[in-house]
N, C-alpha and C positions, 0 to 999 in steps of 0.2 A: 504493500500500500504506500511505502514512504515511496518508494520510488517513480509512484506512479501520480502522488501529488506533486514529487518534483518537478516534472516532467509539465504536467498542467499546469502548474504554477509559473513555468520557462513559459509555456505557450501563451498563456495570458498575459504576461508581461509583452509578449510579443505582438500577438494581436492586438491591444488597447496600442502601442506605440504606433502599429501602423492605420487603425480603424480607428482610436481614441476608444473613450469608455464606453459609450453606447454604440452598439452594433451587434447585428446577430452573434457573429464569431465567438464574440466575448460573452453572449449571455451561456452560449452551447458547450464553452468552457471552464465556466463558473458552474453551468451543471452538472457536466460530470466531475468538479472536485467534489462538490456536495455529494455527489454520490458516493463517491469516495468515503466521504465521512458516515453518510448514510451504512455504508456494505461496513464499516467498524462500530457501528452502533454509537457514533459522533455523534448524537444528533442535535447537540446546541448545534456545532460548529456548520451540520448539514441544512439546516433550518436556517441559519444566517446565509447564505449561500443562497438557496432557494428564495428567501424573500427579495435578494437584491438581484437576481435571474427576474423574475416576475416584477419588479420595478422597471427592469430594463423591458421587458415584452409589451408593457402599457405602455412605454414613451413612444415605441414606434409601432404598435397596432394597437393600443386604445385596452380599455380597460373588458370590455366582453369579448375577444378576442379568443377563440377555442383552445391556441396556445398558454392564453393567459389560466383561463381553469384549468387546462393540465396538469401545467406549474404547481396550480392550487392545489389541485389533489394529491400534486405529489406532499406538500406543505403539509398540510389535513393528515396524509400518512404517519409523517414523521413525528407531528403531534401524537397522535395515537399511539404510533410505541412508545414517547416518550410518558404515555400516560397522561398526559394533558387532554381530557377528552374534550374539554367546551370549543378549544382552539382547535381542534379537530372536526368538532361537529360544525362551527362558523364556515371553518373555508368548503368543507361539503356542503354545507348549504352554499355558499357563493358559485361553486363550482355548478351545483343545477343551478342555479338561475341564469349561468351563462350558458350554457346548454340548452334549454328551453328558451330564452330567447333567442340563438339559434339556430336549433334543428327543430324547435315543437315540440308538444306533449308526444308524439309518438315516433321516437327515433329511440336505437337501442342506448343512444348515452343518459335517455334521461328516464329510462324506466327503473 
């Protein structure tokens, strides 16, 4: 695992130098450190990661954005193992309402 935060962590310095802070690049490497953190059962460190990924996804697709409730779910997750159920249950609710607003009551994300 060290090896492979260092490694993303090179990348990320590298991409933000040549894209700056916000850009896809950087949010898609910011998620997999979090992951990272997530697969060590990190999960403050995966949680602060994921929330600044999903900052980054509203600046440039807006806050309902299907990527943006991804993000969330994955969020929502990581609350959950961390045992924090209320910040877990928030962003699953957020997550259907961006799903229902848009695919509709009847698409498999929002059943």
């Amino acid at each position: 695992y060290e090896d492979a935060l260092a490694n993303f962590e090179k990348a990320l310095a590298i991409k933000k130098k040549i894209y700056g802070e916000i850009h896809a690049d950087v949010s898609t490497t910011l998620h997999q450190i979090a992951n990272v953190y997530c697969d060590q059962a990190k999960y403050k460190d995966s949680l602060e990661n994921y929330h600044k990924v999903v900052g980054y996804i509203q600046s440039y697709h807006g806050d309902t954005h299907p990527e943006v409730a991804s993000t969330l779910h994955t969020i929502a997750n990581g609350y959950y193992k961390k045992g924090k159920y209320k910040g877990a249950v928030t962003n699953y609710v957020n997550v259907l309402k961006i799903y229902i607003d848009k695919f509709g009551h009847n698409h498999p994300k929002t059943h």
